[in-house]
C-alpha positions as CSV (number, residue, x, y, z in Angstrom):
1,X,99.4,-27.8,39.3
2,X,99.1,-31.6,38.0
3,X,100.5,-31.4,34.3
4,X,99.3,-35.0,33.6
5,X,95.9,-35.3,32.0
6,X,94.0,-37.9,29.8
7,X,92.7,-37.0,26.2
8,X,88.8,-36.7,26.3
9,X,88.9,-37.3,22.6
10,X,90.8,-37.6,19.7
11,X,92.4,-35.1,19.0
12,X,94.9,-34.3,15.6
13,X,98.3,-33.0,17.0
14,X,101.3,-31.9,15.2
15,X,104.2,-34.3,16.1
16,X,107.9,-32.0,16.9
17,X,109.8,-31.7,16.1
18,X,108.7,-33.6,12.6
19,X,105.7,-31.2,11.9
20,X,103.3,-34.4,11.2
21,X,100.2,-34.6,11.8
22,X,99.1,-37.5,14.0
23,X,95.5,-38.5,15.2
24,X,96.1,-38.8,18.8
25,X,93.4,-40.8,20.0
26,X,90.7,-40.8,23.5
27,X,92.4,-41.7,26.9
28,X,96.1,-40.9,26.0
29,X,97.9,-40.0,28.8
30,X,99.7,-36.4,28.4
31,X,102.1,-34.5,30.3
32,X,101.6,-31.0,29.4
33,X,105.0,-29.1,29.2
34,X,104.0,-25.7,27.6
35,X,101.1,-23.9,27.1
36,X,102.5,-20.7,25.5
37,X,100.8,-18.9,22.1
38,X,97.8,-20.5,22.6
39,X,99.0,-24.0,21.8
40,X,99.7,-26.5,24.1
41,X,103.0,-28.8,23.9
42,X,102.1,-32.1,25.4
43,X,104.4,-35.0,26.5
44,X,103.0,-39.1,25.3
45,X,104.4,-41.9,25.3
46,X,105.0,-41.4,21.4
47,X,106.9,-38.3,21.7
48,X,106.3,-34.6,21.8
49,X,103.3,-33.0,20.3
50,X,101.7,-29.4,19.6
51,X,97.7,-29.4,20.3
52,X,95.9,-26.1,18.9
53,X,94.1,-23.8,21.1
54,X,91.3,-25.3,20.0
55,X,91.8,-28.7,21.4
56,X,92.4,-27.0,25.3
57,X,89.0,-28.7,25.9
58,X,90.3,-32.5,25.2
59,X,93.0,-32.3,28.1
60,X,90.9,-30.4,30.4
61,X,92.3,-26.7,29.7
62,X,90.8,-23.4,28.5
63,X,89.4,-23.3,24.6
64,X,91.8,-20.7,23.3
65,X,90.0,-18.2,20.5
66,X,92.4,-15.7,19.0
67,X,90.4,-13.8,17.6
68,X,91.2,-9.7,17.4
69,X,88.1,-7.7,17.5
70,X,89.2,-3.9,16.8
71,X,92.4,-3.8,14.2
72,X,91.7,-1.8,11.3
73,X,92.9,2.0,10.8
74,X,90.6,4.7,9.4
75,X,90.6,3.6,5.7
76,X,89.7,-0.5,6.8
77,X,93.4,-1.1,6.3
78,X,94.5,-3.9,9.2
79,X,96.3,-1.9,11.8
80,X,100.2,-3.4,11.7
81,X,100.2,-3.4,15.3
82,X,97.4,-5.8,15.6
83,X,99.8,-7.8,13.0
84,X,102.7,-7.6,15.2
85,X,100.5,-8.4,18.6
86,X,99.0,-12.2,16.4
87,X,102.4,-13.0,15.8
88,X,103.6,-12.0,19.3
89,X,101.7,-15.2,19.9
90,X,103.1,-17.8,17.7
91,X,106.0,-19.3,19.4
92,X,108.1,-22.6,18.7
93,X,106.9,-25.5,20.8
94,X,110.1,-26.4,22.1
95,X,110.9,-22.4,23.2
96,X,109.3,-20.2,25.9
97,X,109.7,-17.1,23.6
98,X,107.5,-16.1,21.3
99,X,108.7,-16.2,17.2
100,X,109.4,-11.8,17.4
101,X,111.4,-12.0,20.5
102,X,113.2,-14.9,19.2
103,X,114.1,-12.5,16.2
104,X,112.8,-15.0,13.7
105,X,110.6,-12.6,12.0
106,X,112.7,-10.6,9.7
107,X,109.5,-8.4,7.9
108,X,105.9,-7.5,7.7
109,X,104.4,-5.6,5.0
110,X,101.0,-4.9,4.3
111,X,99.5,-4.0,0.7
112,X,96.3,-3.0,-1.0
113,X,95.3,-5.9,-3.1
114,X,93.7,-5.6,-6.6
115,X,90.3,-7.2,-5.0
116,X,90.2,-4.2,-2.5
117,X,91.7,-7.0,0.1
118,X,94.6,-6.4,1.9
119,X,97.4,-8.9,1.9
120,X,99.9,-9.7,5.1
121,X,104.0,-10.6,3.5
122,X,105.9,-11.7,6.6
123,X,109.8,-13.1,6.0
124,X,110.7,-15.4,8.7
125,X,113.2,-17.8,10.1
126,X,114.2,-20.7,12.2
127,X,116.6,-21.4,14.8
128,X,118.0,-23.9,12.9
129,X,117.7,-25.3,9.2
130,X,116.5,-28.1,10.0
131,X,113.8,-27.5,12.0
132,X,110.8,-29.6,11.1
133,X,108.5,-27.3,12.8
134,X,109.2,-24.9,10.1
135,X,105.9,-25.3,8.3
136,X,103.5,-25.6,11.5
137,X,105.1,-22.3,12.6
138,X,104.8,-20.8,9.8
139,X,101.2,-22.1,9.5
140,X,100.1,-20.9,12.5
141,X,101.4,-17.7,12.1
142,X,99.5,-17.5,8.8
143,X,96.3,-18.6,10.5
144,X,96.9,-16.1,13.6
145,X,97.4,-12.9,10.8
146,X,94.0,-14.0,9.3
147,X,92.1,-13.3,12.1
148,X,92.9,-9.4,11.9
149,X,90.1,-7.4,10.8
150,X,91.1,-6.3,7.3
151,X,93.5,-9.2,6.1
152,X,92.1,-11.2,3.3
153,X,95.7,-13.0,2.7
154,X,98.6,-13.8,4.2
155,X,102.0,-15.2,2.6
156,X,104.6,-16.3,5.7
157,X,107.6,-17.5,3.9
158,X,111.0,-19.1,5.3
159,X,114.2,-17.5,4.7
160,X,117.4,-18.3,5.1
161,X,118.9,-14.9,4.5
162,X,120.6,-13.9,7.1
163,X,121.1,-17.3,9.0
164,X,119.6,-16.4,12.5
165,X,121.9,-15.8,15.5
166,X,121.4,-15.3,18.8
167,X,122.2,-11.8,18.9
168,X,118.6,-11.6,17.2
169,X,117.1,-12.3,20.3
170,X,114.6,-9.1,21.7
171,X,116.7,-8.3,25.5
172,X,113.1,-9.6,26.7
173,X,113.9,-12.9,24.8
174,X,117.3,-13.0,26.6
175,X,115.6,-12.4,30.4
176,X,113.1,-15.3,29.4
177,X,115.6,-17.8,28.3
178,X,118.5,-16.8,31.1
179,X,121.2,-15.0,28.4
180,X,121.4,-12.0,30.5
């Protein structure tokens, strides 16, 4: 499969491991490296960048949706399954396992709110503290929890208590990334 490819059109892509945003523009050549999570993790001659889902169309890939379509239980509350399954799909660009397996996410709660909404609390890590993907993950997670039915809010915070290990890692996590 050729990974090289020439932006269609701009495109905004977050640069890693910073987490800025950059305007990439029309006819940049990219290398893709990973398209895990529905992002794809291009190669430029600027450096490494994330392109949403969204943007597949722009190098000449699939248009990623992620929308969830049945996720609710019996009384409209989102189904934490469906919670687990969104953030089975948020990964780190620079690792080929997704932010669960990795172990980064320490909780996930979900609570009536006042306004009849219900609201998504997720606790997560990093690999490493000073990670400047840490938002973009985060925010992606965020924006992958909105889509199931019956979330109205979701609040993905960055912890640093307990420092992540590798003995976090799912045994699926290990198989992917050669551990055992």
């Amino acid at each position: 499969m050729n990974r090289d490819r020439t932006l269609t059109r701009d495109v905004t892509a977050t640069q890693i491991p910073s987490g800025e945003k950059t305007l990439l523009p029309a006819a940049t050549q990219v290398m893709i490296h990973q398209t895990l999570g529905g992002s794809y993790t291009v190669q430029t001659d600027f450096g490494l960048f994330r392109l949403d889902g969204r943007d597949g169309d722009a190098i000449g890939e699939q248009v990623i949706d992620h929308a969830v379509t049945t996720a609710t239980l019996s009384d409209g509350a989102p189904d934490p399954t469906a919670v687990w399954e969104q953030l089975r799909k948020v990964y780190d660009p620079e690792i080929p396992v997704n932010i669960v397996d990795l172990g980064l996410v320490y909780s996930m709660d979900v609570s009536k709110k006042d306004d009849g909404g219900y609201l998504v609390d997720v606790a997560m890590t990093l690999t490493a503290p000073g990670c400047g993907m840490g938002p973009a993950i985060a925010e992606d997670a965020k924006g992958k929890i909105l889509l199931v039915p019956g979330v109205s809010d979701a609040d993905v915070r960055i912890t640093w208590d307990p420092p992540w290990n590798q003995q976090m890692i799912s045994e699926e996590g290990k198989m992917k990334l050669g551990l055992i």
